[in-house]
C-alpha positions as CSV (number, residue, x, y, z in Angstrom):
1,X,107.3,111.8,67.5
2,X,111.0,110.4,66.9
3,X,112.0,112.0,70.3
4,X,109.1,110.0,71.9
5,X,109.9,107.0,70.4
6,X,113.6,107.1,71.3
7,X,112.5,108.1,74.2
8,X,110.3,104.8,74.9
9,X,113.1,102.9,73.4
10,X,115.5,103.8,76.5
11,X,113.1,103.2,79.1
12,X,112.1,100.0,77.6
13,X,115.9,99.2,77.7
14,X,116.0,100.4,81.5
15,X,113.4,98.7,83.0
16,X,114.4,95.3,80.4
17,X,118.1,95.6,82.7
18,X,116.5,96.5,86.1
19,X,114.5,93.0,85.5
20,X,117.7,91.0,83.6
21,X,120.2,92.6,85.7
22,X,119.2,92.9,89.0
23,X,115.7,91.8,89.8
24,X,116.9,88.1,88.1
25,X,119.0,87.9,91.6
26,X,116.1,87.3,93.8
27,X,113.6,85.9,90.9
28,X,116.1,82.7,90.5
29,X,117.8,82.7,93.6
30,X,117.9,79.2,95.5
31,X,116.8,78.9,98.9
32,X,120.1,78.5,100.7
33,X,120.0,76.7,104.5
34,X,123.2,76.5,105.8
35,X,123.5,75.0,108.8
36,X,126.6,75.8,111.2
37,X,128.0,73.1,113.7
38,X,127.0,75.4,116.4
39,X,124.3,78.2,116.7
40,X,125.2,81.6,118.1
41,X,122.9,82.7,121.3
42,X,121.0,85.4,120.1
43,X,119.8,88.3,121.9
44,X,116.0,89.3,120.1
45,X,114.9,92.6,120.5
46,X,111.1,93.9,120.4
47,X,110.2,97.8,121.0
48,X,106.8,97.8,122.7
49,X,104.6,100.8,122.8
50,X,100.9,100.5,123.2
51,X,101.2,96.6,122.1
52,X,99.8,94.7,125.1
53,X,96.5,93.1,122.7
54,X,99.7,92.3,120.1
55,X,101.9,90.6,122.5
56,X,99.2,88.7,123.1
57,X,98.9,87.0,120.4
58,X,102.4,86.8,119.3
59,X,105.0,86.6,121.8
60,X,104.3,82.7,123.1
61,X,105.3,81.7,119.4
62,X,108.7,84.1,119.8
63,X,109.4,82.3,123.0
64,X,108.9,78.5,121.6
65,X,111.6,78.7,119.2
66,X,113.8,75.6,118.4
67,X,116.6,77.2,119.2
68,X,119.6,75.8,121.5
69,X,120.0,79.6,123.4
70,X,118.5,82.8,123.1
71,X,117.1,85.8,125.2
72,X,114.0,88.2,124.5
73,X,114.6,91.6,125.3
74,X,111.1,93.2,125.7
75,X,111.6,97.1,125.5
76,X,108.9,99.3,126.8
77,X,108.3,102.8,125.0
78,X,106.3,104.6,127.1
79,X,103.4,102.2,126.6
80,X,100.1,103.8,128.4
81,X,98.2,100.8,128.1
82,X,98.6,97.7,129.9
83,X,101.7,96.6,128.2
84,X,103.6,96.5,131.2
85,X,101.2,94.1,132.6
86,X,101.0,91.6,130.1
87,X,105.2,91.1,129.9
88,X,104.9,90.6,133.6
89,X,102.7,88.0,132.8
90,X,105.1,86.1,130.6
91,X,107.8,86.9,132.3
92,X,106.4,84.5,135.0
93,X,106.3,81.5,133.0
94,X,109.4,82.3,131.0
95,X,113.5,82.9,132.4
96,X,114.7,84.0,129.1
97,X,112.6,87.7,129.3
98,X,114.7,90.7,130.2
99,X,112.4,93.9,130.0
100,X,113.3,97.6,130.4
101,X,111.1,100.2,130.9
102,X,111.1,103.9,129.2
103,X,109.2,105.9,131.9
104,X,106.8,108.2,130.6
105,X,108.9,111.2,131.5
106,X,112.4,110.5,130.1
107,X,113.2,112.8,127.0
108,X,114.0,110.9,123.9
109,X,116.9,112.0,122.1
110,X,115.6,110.3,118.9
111,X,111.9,110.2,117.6
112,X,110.5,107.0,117.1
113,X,111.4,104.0,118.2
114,X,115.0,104.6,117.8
115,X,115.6,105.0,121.3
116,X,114.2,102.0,122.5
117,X,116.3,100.2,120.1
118,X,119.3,101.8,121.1
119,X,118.1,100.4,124.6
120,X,117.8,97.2,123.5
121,X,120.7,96.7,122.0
122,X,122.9,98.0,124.1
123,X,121.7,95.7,127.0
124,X,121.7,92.6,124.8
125,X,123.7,90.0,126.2
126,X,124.7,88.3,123.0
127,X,126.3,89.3,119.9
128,X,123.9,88.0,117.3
129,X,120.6,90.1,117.5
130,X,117.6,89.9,116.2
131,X,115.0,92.3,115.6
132,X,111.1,92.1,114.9
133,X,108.0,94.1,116.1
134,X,105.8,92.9,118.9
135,X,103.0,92.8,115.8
136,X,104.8,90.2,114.0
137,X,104.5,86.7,114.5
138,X,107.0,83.5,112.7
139,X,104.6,80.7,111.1
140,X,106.4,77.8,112.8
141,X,109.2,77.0,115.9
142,X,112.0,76.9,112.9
143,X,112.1,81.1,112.1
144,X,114.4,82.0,114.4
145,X,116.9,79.1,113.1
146,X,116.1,79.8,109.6
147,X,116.9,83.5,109.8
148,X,120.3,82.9,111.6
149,X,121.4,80.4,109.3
150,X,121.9,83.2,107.2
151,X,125.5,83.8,108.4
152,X,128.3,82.7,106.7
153,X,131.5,83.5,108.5
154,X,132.1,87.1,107.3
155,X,128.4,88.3,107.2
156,X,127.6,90.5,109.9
157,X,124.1,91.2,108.9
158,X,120.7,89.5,107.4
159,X,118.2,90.6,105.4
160,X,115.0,88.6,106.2
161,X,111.4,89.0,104.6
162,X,108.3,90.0,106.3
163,X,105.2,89.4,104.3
164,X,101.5,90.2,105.3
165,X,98.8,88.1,106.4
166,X,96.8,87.5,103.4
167,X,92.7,88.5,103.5
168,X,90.2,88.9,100.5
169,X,90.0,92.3,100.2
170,X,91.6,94.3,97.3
171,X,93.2,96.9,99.7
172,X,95.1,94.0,101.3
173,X,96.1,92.3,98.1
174,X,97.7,95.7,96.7
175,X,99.4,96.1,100.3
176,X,100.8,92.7,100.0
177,X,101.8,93.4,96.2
178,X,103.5,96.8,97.4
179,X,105.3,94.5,100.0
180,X,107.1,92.2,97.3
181,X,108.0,95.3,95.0
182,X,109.8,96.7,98.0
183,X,111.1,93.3,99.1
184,X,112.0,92.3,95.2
185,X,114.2,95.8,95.3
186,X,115.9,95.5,98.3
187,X,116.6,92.0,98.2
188,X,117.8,91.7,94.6
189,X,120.1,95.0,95.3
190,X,121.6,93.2,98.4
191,X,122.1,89.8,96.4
192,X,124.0,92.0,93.3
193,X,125.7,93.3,96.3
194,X,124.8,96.7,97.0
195,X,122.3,96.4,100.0
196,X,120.6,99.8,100.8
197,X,118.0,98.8,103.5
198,X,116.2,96.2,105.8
199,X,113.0,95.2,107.3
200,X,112.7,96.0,111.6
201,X,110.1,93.5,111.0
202,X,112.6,90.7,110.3
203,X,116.5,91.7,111.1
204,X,119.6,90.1,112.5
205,X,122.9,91.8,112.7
206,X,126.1,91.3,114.8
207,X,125.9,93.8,117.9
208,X,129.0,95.4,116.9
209,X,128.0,97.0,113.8
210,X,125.1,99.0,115.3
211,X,125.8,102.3,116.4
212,X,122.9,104.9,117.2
213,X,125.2,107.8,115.7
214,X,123.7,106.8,112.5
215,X,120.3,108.5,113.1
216,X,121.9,112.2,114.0
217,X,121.1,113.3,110.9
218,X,118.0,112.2,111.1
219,X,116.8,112.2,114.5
220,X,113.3,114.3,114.3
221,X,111.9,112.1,112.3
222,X,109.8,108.6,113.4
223,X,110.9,106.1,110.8
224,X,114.4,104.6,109.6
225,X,115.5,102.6,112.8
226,X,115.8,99.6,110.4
227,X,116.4,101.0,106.8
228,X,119.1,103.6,107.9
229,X,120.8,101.3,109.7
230,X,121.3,99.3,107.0
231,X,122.0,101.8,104.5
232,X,124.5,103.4,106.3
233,X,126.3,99.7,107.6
234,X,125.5,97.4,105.0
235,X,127.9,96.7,102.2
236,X,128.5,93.5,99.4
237,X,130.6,91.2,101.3
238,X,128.8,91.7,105.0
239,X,125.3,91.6,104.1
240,X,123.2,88.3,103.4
241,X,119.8,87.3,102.8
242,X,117.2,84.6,103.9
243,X,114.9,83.2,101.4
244,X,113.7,80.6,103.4
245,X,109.9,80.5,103.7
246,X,110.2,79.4,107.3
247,X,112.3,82.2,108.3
248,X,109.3,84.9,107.4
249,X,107.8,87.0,109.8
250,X,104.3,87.7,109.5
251,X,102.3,90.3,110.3
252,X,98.8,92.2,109.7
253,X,98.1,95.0,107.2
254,X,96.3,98.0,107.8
255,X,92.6,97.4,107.1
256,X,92.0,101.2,105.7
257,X,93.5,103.3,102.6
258,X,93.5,105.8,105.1
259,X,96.1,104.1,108.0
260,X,98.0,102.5,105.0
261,X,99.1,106.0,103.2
262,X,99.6,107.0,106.6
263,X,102.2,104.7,107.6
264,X,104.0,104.6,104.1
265,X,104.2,108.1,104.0
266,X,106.2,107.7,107.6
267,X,108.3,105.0,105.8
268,X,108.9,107.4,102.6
269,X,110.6,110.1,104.7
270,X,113.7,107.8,105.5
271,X,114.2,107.1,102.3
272,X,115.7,111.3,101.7
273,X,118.7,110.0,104.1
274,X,119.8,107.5,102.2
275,X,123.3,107.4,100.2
276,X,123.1,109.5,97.2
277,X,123.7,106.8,94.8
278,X,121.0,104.2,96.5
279,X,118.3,107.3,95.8
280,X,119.5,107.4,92.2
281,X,118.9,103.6,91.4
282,X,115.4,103.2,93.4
283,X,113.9,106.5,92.0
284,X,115.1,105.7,88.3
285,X,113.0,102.2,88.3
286,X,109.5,103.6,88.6
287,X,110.1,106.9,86.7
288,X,111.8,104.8,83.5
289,X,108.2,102.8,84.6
290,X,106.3,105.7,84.3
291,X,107.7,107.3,81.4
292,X,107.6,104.0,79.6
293,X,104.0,103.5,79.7
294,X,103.1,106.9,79.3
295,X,105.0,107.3,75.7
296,X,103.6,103.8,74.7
297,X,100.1,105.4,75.1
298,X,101.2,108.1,73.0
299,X,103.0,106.4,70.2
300,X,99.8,103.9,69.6
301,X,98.2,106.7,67.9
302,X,100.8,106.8,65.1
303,X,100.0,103.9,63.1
304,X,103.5,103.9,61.2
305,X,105.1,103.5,64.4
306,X,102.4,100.6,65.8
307,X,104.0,97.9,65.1
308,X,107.4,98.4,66.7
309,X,105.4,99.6,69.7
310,X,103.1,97.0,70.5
311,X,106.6,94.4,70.3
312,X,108.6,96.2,72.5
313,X,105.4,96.6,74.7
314,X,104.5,93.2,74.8
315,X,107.9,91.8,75.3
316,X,108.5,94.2,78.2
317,X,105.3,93.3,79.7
318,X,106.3,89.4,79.3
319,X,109.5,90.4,81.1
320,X,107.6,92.1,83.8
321,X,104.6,89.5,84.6
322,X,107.4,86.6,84.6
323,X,110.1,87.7,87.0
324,X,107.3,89.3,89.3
325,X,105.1,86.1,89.0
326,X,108.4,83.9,89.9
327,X,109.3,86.2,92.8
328,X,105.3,85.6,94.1
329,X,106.1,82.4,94.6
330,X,109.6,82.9,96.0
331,X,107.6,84.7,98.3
332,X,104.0,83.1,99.3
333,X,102.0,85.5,97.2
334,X,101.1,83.2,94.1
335,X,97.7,84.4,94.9
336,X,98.6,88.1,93.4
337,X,99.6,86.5,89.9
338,X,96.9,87.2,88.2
339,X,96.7,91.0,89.5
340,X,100.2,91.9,88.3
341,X,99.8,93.9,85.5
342,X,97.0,95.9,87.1
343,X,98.8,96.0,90.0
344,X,102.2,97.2,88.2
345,X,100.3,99.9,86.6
346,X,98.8,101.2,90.2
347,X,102.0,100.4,91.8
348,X,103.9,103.2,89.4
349,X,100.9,106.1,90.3
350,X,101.2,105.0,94.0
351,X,104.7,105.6,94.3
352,X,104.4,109.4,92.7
353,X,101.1,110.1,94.7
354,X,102.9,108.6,98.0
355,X,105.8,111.3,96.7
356,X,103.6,114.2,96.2
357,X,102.0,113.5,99.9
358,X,105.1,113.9,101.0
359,X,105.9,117.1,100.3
360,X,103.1,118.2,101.9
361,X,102.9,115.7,105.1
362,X,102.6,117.0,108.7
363,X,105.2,115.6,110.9
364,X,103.9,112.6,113.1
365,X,105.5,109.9,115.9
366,X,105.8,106.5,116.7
367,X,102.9,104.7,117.2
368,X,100.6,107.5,116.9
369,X,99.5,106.4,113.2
């Protein structure tokens, strides 16, 4: 039992500097709004493909922005629905719509979305862009501001946050918990400096650092148009954040277990393409996780050993629930308070069962999950 308790010892010490170290950076960050004598025109960029009912519903709020200048460059996948329709609809009432059309029978050279991206881009008339889905929608006129404010003068991308609409359902609340463990990891690594991914839901990045020759290598698959990109661009002194609750994007989560794994496991695959040493400090977080809950279950048997235990236990847990519980708020999701030891528990099986799945996982597209 020594080797078990040394064991828990070390991972109590890794996860106690994961939360100290590097989670602290976005659990007592400030929310910083700088505001530059003149805004940049910005170019935003939404991929549509089967998303007429979406843009809907969220596109007038895109186009009301309180911003001095800025386009929307609508991109058409292939839609087979009425999509095309519905943009020529608002590009009636609206000047600042530019739309271009993937016909059915062009051949891709990326899977995904990444083409229409490269599309949209590439045809952007300004240098600041911004990029979101057409199933997001900002909360008020002041997002697109908010997330631009971001730059300071040798940033060349921002990281913005994209949270879930909130419902009463347990499915949704561990969707939205899942969200801010992602967002508390890549946020906090790109505030310590070592950014390693972003959000397509709620991106903005100079037009000269995007280059579709970052997703060769991984072409065949359907996810990493936003993540990759990042990882392989991103470094400490370009890369900034927005913590600003107005510059969210919201958007709705998937209403079954079923669609959720589905789309995560889409999401897990890009993760194998980033830099070797990103891999090594996201995977060691929830297996020192794993590990130390697993050996504290073991070591409460041996009563000599209880004591000591139950300390370190409690005083990592006490760590946990308080940085998590500040970043909640940070974030809009006080609600999930309560839930987060359950939830942190869960989280730690989800991420090995979402691994496992992997392994095994047919190959699927854009859209069609």
């Amino acid at each position: 039992m020594l080797f078990v308790f040394q064991l828990f010892i070390s991972v109590a010490v890794v996860q106690a500097l994961y939360y100290l170290v590097v989670f602290r950076k976005l659990a007592f960050a400030k929310s910083k709004h700088y505001t530059p004598e003149k805004f940049p025109p910005v170019s935003i960029v939404i991929c549509a493909k089967n998303e007429a009912e979406n843009l809907l519903k969220n596109l007038k709020v895109i186009l009301i922005q309180h911003y001095p200048k800025y386009e929307v460059i609508l991109v058409n996948d292939q839609s087979t629905d009425n999509t095309l329709d519905v943009i020529a609809e608002y590009c009636q009432r609206n000047d600042n719509i530019r739309v271009f059309n993937i016909k059915p029978d062009v051949n891709k050279p990326f899977q995904g979305k990444k083409f229409a991206l490269q599309i949209g881009v590439q045809q952007a008339k300004y240098d600041t862009i911004v990029v979101t889905d057409a199933d997001c929608k900002p909360m008020t006129i002041q997002w697109l501001e908010n997330l631009v404010s971001g730059y300071l003068n040798e940033t060349k991308i921002v990281l913005g946050y994209a949270p879930f609409f909130k419902e009463n359902t347990f499915l949704n609340k561990f969707i939205r918990f899942e969200n801010v463990m992602t967002a508390m990891q890549y946020l906090s690594f790109a505030k310590l400096g070592m950014p390693y991914m972003g959000v397509g839901r709620n991106l903005s990045f100079k037009k000269n650092m995007f280059d579709a020759k970052v997703y060769e290598k991984n072409k065949d698959i359907p996810s990493g148009d936003d993540d990759l990109f990042v990882n392989a661009v991103a470094n400490s002194s370009n890369t900034e954040v927005s913590l600003s609750k107005d510059s969210f994007m919201y958007s709705e989560a998937k209403k079954t277990w079923k669609e959720w794994m589905q789309q995560k496991l889409r999401h897990t695959r890009s993760g194998r393409f980033y830099k070797f040493h990103h891999r090594i400090a996201l995977a060691l977080y929830p297996l020192s996780n794993l590990i130390f809950y697993v050996t504290a279950v073991i070591l409460v048997t041996q009563i000599h050993l209880l004591l000591p235990v139950l300390l370190i236990f409690l005083g990592i847990l006490f760590i946990k629930m308080w940085f998590v519980n500040r970043v909640n708020g940070k974030l809009q999701q006080s609600d999930l308070n309560s839930l987060t030891l359950l939830f942190d528990i869960t989280y730690t099986l989800y991420l090995y069962l979402i691994f496992l799945l992997s392994l095994f996982a047919t190959k699927d597209k854009w859209k069609e999950i």
